[in-house]
C-alpha positions as CSV (number, residue, x, y, z in Angstrom):
1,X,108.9,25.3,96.0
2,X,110.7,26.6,99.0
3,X,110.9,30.7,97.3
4,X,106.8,30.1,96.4
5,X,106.0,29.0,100.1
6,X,108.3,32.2,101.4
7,X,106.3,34.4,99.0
8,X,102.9,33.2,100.1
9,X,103.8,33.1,103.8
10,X,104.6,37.0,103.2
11,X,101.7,37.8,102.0
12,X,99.1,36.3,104.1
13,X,101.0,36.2,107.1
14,X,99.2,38.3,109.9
15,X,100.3,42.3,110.4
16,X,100.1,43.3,113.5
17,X,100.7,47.4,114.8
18,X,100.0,48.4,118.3
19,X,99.2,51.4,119.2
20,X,99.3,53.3,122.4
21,X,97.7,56.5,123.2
22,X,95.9,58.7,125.9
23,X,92.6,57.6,126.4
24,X,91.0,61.2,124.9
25,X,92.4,60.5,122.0
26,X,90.4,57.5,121.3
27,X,87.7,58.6,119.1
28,X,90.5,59.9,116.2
29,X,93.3,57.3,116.7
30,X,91.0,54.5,115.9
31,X,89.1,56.1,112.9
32,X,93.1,56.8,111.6
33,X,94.1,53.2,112.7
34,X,90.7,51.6,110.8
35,X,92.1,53.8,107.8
36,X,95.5,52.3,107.7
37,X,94.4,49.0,108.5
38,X,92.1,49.3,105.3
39,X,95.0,51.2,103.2
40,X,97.3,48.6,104.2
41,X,95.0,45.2,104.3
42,X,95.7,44.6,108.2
43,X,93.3,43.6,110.8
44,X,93.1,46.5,113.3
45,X,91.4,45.6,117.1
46,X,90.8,48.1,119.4
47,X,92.0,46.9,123.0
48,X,89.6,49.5,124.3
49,X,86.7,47.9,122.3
50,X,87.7,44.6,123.6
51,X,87.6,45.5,127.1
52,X,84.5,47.4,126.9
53,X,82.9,44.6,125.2
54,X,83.9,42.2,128.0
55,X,82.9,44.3,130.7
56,X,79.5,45.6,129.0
57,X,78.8,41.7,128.9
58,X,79.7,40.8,132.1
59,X,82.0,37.6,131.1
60,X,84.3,36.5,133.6
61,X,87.1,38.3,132.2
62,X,85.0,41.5,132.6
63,X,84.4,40.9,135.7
64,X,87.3,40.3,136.9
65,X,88.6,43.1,135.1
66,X,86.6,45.8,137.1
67,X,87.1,43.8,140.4
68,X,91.0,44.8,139.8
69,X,90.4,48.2,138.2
């Protein structure tokens, strides 16, 4: 029982890759991040599309966000 909850716990647990790069480089790291994350079955989020998001939608994070900019 223990080896078949070890197995399944590998693989379904969460992968997770950061990646950091200049901001011009946005537009090709996260088409070649969305293409690994499909390759490899991981979830890929964008910090930049996360921020964005917030700030575009004026949540309190957001704003708070570009008070501190």
């Amino acid at each position: 029982m223990e080896a078949v909850g070890k197995a399944l716990h590998h693989r379904f647990a969460a992968k997770v890759i950061l990646v950091n790069h200049e901001s011009t480089l946005r537009g090709s790291v996260d088409t070649a991040c969305a293409n690994l994350a499909i390759k490899y079955n991981c979830l890929y989020l964008s910090a930049y599309q996360v921020i964005k998001k917030h700030v575009e939608e004026g949540t309190a994070w957001g704003q708070w966000l570009v008070a501190n900019k």
